[in-house]
C-alpha angles and dihedrals in degrees: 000000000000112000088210090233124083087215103135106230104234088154116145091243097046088125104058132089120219127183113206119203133170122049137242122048113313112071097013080069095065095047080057105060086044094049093049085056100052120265124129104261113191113190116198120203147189107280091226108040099003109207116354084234084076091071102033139111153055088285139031102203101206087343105309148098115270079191103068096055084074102034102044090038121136090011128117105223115229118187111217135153100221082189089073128074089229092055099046091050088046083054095052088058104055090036084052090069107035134079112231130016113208112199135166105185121128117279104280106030095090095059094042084068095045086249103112129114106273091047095047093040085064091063099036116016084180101068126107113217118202110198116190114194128152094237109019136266085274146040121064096287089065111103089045133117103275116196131158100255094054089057092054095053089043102043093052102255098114104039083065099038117090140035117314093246097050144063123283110280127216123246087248087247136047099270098155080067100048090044085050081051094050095045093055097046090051090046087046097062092038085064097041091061087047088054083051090057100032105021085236136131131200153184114270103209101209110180111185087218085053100047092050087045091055088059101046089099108206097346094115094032094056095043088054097048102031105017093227106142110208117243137191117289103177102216101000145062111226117252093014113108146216090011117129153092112276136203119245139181093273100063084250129116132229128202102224110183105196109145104121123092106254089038088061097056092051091055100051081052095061095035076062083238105114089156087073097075095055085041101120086213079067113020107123139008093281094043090054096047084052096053096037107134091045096055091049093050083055107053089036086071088052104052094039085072087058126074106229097253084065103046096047081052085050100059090033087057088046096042090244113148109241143152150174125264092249132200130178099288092056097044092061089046099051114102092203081069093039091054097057095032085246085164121037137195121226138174124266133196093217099021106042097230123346128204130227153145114306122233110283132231111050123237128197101205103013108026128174124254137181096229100179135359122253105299121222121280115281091009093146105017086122100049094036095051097032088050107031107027090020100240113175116234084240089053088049085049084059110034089042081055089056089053084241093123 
């Protein structure tokens, strides 16, 4: 089962066995953060289309998905048809031997097939099941429809993203489904270091809406103390200045957060404007949220005298956090990014390499890797099924012939 890298896998999980099942973005996610820490990840897909990912996206360099080298990274592909017998027995017996199953169906499939939790407990009461929905594995919205989108208007995120005078907007990815991610992977190991303890494995019940709800800060506290429903702001959190994006010279824009107190007189240093920070209009965290518009207009008309290359010398003279509105080009060229290998470079069969986000968070003495792209569908289906659910060459001639693998 070459990983076609020669990246050694030092990675802290490299001795963990996940099966991933399910497809798009959700649970695949979490495959993903496991995987680029080194545990075996072993995907298994649909015989006939494989995950959806393989087929999406803007653009189809040279007929693929520039999506699926990220998303299926670090993971070994299986073909298997789960709605067969012979593919759900196939399935018990990799998940028998492996630590955590990762699916993303919706609630039910999994014990149509005889592959949910109390069944595969029985044959292994050490495995972790993460299980990703958009509304949980219980409640009566279970059995609905879950996507992204949905958690994300149901959580609170897009009633609060966009300009005041227009309809919610959208995060520009599908962030409900990486939180949901996030939040399985986390779950995952929680319950990992519980089987370590126990011996015992369980069920991590990760919903999308919840996921985008646990993020939404004070949103549900302030509505029930004070009854304020947050609304959208555009650029700015209410209350919060100076906190923005503002214009420069250059036609750029540059995020300035500025909004503590010392921050603030530094800023009004380097704005050349010392007086503002004794300006009653200004003077203290609650004067400034209440005079929010006019001190960024204020300070608008000051740094749209600067290029953007100024005014970023500027805050890092005076010790002021800013940055650049960045998109993929500058991300490539930036040297803080450079510097910690943020973005990396890896072979690819089609391509002929790919580039994408490392694997985050650092770690000092295990850290993460991509260690190869996301391989074709059924790469390592043999080697998988004859090592690991002893499948004979001749049974994967037959079952290959039934279109079941």
């Amino acid at each position: 089962m070459s990983s076609g890298n020669s990246e050694k896998n030092h990675g802290p999980l490299k001795d963990l066995t996940v099966i991933e099942m399910g497809s798009l973005i959700a649970g695949p996610f979490c495959g993903q953060i496991l995987g680029d820490f080194g545990a075996t990840v072993i995907k298994i897909e649909d015989p006939k289309a494989g995950d959806p990912m393989r087929q999406w996206g803007r653009s189809l360099p040279q007929g693929l998905s520039p999506w699926w080298p990220v998303i299926g990274r670090n993971k070994l592909s299986v073909t298997l048809d789960l709605r067969t017998p012979e593919g759900q027995d196939i399935a018990r017996r990799l998940i028998g031997g492996a630590d955590v199953l990762v699916e993303n169906f919706r609630p039910g499939a999994m014990e149509k097939w005889g592959l949910g939790y109390e069944a595969l407990s029985k044959l292994n009461p050490g495995l972790v099941m993460a299980r990703v929905s958009g509304f949980g594995q219980t409640g009566p919205y279970a059995q609905r429809a879950g996507y992204a989108l949905i958690g994300e208007a149901m959580g609170g995120l897009r009633h609060i993203t966009g300009e005041p005078d227009r309809p919610p907007a959208r995060a520009g990815i599908s962030i409900g489904d990486s939180l949901a991610g996030l939040h399985a992977a986390l779950g995952t190991m929680m319950a990992l270091h519980s089987r370590h303890n126990t011996g015992r494995g369980q069920v991590v019940d990760a919903a999308i809406y919840e996921s985008v709800l646990s993020v939404m800060e004070n949103l549900i506290t302030e509505y029930g103390l004070t009854g304020y429903v947050r609304e959208r702001s555009g650029a700015i959190l209410p209350g919060i200045a100076p906190s923005n994006a503002y214009p420069t010279l250059s036609g750029d824009r540059v995020v300035i957060g500025a909004n503590q107190e010392t921050l603030w007189r530094r800023l009004t240093v380097a704005m050349g404007r010392p007086e503002l920070a004794q300006d009653p209009r200004f003077s203290g965290h609650a004067a400034r949220g209440a005079n929010q518009i006019e001190l960024d207009e204020i300070i608008s008309a000051w740094t749209g005298t600067l290029t953007v290359e100024q005014l970023l010398a500027a805050m890092d003279e005076h010790g002021i956090a800013a940055g650049r509105v960045y998109r993929a080009p500058d991300m490539l060229d930036d040297p803080q990014f450079v510097a910690r290998e943020a973005i990396v470079e890896r072979p690819h069969p089609v391509f002929g390499s790919v580039k994408m986000q490392n694997a985050f968070p650092k770690l000092s003495e295990t850290p993460g890797a991509v260690r190869w792209p996301g391989p074709t569908l059924g790469e390592h289906t043999d080697a998988v099924l004859a090592e690991r659910a002893g499948v004979s060459e001749d049974q994967l001639k037959d079952l290959r012939a039934r279109g079941i693998v």
